[in-house]
C-alpha positions as CSV (number, residue, x, y, z in Angstrom):
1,X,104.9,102.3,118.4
2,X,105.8,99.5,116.3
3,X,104.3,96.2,115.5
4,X,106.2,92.9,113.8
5,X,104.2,90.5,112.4
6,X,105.8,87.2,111.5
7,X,105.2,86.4,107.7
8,X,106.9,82.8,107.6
9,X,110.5,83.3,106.5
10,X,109.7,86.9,106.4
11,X,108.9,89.8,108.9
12,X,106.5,92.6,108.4
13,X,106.7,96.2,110.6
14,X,104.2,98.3,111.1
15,X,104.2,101.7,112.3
16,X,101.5,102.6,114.7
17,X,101.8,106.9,114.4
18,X,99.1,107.6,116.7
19,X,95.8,106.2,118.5
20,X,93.2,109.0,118.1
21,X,90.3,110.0,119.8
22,X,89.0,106.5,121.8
23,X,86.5,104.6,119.4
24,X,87.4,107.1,116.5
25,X,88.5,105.2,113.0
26,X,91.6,103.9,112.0
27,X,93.1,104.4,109.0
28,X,95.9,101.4,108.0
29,X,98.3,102.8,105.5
30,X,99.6,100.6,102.4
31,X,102.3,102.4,101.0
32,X,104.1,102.4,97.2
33,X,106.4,100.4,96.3
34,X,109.9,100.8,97.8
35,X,108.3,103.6,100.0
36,X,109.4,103.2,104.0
37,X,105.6,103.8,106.0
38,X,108.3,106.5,107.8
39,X,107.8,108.8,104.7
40,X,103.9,109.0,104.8
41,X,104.2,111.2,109.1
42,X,103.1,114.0,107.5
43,X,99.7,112.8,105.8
44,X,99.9,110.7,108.9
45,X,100.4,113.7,111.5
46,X,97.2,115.4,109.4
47,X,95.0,112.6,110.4
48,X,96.2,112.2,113.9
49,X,95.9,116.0,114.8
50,X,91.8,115.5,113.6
51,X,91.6,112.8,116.0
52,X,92.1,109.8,114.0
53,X,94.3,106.3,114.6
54,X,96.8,105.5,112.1
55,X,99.3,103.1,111.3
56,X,101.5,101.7,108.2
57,X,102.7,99.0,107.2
58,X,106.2,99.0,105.4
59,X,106.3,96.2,102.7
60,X,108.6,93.1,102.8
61,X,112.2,94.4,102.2
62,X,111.0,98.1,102.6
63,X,111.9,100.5,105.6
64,X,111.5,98.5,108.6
65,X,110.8,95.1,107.5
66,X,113.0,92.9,107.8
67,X,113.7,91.4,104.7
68,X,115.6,92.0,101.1
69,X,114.2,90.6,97.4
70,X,116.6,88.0,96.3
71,X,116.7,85.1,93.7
72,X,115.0,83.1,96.3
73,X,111.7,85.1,96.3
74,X,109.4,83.7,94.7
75,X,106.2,85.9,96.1
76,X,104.0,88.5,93.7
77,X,101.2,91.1,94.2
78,X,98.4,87.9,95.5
79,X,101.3,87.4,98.2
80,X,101.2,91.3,99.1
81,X,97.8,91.2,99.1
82,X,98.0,88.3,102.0
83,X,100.4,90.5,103.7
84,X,97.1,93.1,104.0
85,X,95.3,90.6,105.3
86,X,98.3,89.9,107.9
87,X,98.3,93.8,108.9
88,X,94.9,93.8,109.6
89,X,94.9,91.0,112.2
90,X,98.1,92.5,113.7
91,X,96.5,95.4,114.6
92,X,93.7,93.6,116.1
93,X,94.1,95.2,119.7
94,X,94.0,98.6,117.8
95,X,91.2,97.9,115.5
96,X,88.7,96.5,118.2
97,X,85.6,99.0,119.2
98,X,86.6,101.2,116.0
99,X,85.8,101.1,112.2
100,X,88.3,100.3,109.8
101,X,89.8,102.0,107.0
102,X,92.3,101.0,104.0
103,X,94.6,103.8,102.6
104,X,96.1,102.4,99.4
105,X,98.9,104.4,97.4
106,X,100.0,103.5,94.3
107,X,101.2,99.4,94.5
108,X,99.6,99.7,98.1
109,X,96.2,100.7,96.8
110,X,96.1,97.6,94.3
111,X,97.3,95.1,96.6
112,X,94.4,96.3,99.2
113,X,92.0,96.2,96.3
114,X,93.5,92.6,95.8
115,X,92.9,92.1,99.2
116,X,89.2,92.9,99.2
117,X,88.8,91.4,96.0
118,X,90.1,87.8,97.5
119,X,88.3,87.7,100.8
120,X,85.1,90.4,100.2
121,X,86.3,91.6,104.1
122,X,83.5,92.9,105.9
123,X,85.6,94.2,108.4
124,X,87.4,97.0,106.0
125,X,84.9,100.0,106.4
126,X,86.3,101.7,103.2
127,X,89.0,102.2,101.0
128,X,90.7,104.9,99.8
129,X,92.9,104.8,96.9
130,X,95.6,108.0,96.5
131,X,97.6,108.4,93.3
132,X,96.5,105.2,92.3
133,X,95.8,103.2,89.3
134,X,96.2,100.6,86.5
135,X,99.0,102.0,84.8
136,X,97.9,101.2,81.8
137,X,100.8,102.1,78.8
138,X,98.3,103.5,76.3
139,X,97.0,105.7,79.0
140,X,99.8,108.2,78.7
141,X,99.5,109.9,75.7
142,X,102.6,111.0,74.1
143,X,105.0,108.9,77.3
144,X,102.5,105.6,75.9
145,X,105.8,104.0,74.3
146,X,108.5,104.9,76.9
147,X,106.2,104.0,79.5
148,X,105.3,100.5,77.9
149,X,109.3,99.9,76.9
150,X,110.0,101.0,80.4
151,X,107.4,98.3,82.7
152,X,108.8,95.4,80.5
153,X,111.7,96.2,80.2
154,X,112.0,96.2,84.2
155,X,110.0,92.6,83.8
156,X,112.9,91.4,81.8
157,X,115.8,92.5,83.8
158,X,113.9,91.4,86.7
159,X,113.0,87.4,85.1
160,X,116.7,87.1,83.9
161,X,118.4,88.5,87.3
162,X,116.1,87.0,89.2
163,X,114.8,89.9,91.1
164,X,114.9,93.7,90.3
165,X,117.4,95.9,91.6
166,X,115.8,99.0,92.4
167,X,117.8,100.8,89.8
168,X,116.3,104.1,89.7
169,X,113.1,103.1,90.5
170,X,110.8,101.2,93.1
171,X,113.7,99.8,95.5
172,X,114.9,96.3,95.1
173,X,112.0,93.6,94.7
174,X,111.0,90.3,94.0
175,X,110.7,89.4,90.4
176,X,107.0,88.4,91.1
177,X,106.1,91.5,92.5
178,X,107.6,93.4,89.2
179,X,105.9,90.9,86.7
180,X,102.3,91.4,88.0
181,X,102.8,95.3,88.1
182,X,104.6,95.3,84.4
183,X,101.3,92.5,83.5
184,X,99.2,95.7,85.1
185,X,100.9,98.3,83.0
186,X,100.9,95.7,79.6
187,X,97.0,94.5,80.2
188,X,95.2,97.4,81.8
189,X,94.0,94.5,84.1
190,X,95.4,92.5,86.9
191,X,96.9,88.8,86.0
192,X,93.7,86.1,86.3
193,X,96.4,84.4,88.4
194,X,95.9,86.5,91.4
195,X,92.5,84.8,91.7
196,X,90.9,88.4,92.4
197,X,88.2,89.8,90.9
198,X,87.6,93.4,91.6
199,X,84.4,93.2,90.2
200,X,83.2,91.4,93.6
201,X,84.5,94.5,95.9
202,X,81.3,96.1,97.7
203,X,83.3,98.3,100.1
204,X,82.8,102.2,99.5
205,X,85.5,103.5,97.8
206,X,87.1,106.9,97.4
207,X,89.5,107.7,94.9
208,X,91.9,110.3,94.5
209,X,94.3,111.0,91.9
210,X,96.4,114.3,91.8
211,X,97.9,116.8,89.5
212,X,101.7,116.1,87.8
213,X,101.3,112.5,88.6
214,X,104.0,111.0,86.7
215,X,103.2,106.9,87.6
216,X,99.4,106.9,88.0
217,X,97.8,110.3,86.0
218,X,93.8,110.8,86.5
219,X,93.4,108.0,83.5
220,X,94.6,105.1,84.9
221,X,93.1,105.8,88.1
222,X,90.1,105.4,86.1
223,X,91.5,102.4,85.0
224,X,91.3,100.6,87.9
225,X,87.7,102.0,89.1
226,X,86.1,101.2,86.1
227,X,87.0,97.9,87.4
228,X,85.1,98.0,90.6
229,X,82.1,97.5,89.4
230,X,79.9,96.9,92.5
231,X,81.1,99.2,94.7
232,X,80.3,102.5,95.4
233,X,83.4,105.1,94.5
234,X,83.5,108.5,94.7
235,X,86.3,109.9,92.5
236,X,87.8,113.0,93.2
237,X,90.9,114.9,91.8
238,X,93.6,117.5,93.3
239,X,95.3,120.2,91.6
240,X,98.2,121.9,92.6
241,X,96.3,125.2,93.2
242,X,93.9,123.4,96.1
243,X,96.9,122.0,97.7
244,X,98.9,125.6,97.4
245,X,101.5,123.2,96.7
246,X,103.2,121.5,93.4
247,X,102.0,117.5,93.7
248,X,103.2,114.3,92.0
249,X,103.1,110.5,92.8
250,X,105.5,111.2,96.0
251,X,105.0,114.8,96.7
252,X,101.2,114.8,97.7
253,X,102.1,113.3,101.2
254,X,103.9,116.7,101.7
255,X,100.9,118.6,100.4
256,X,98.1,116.5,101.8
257,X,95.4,119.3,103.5
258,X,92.8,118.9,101.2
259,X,93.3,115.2,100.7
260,X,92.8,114.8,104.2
261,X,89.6,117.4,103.5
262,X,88.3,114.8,101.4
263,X,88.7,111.9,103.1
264,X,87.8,113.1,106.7
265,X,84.3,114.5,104.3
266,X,83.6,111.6,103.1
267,X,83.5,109.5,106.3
268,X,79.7,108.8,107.1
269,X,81.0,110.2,110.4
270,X,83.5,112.7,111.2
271,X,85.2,112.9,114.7
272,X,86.4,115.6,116.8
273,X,90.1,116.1,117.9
């Protein structure tokens, strides 16, 4: 099933991959940047088969929604964090009688932190975070100076073009969108200009990083706990060996058995299928 929600001059879809057992949680899917929600069926298929809802949202000018980065966009990471907020009362009709969840990957998982970290919402029940972080330049040992000559160099191309291209990396996006990330990888913090402080999040949060993690390694997702300060997290890691599988940033969703172990154990309380 899917779901448009009108975003002003912009449209947002969301993929609704299955209901669940009645009452059972739902689990709202924020995906990377440049990732169509289409990508994430099989973590999604995982969770459905244990009886769970799920649906996610595809990004402006990703997969299904119905818009492309131009000069003209103006919008940044506080504006995808609004777009959460949107997602959440489009699924409304889904949502009501069962607890909420936020899944979070990558540029997903900061803009749903953002998103808690703006309104406190005490209707998200948790959050998980997967290969997700602050991707902080001096957190990648010997890649530190590619990685730092790589985020701004992707802010430049994107301020003087007026949006980036997707050349090799992240799909084409609005220049605010790429400044706030490359501020993230330059800082180690988000931009005080978002108006967010992750410090105020309460929601329970579990965290997950994974093995061969090329974007967000085990440090940075450090990173960006160490920042949430007043909420409970439980941090877990995932090695290839669990997963009987070789992961990365993108591959985990191919591999995702014990992630979905993880998070279906640390619900307060499971369902059956």
């Amino acid at each position: 099933m899917q779901i448009e929600i009108d975003r002003g001059s912009d449209r947002l879809a969301v993929t609704v991959f299955g209901e669940g057992t009645p009452g059972a949680p739902l689990f709202v899917l924020v995906p990377a940047m440049g990732v169509p929600a289409r990508y994430y069926r099989p973590f999604a298929d995982l969770l459905t088969a244990a009886g769970y809802a799920v649906a996610a949202a595809d990004l402006r000018g990703t997969g299904l929604s119905g818009f492309r980065a131009s000069r003209r966009s103006t919008y940044g990471l506080a504006d995808l964090a609004d777009d959460v907020a949107a997602v959440l009362d489009g699924l409304s009709t889904l949502r009501a009688g069962r607890p909420t969840y936020l899944v979070g990957h990558s540029l997903g998982g900061q803009a749903a932190v953002l998103h808690l970290a703006r309104t406190l919402d005490p209707s998200v029940a948790g959050l998980v975070l997967v290969a997700c972080g602050l991707p902080y330049w001096r957190l990648f040992g010997a890649r530190s100076p590619g990685v730092w000559a790589f985020t701004q160099s992707l802010a430049g191309i994107s301020a003087i073009a007026g949006y980036w291209p997707g050349w090799g990396f992240g799909g084409r996006q609005a220049r605010g969108v790429i400044r706030d990330w490359a501020y993230t990888a330059r800082t180690g913090r988000f931009p005080a200009s978002l108006g967010a402080d992750p410090a105020a999040v309460t929601t329970p949060v579990l965290a997950i990083s994974v093995d061969d993690d090329q974007y967000t390694p085990p440090p940075t997702t450090d990173q960006l706990t160490s920042r949430l300060t007043s909420a409970p997290v439980t941090r877990l890691h995932v090695t290839n060996a669990e997963a009987g599988s070789t992961l990365d940033h993108f591959r985990w969703v191919r591999a995702a058995t014990p992630i979905v172990g993880h998070i279906t154990g640390w619900l307060p309380s499971p369902v059956r299928p």
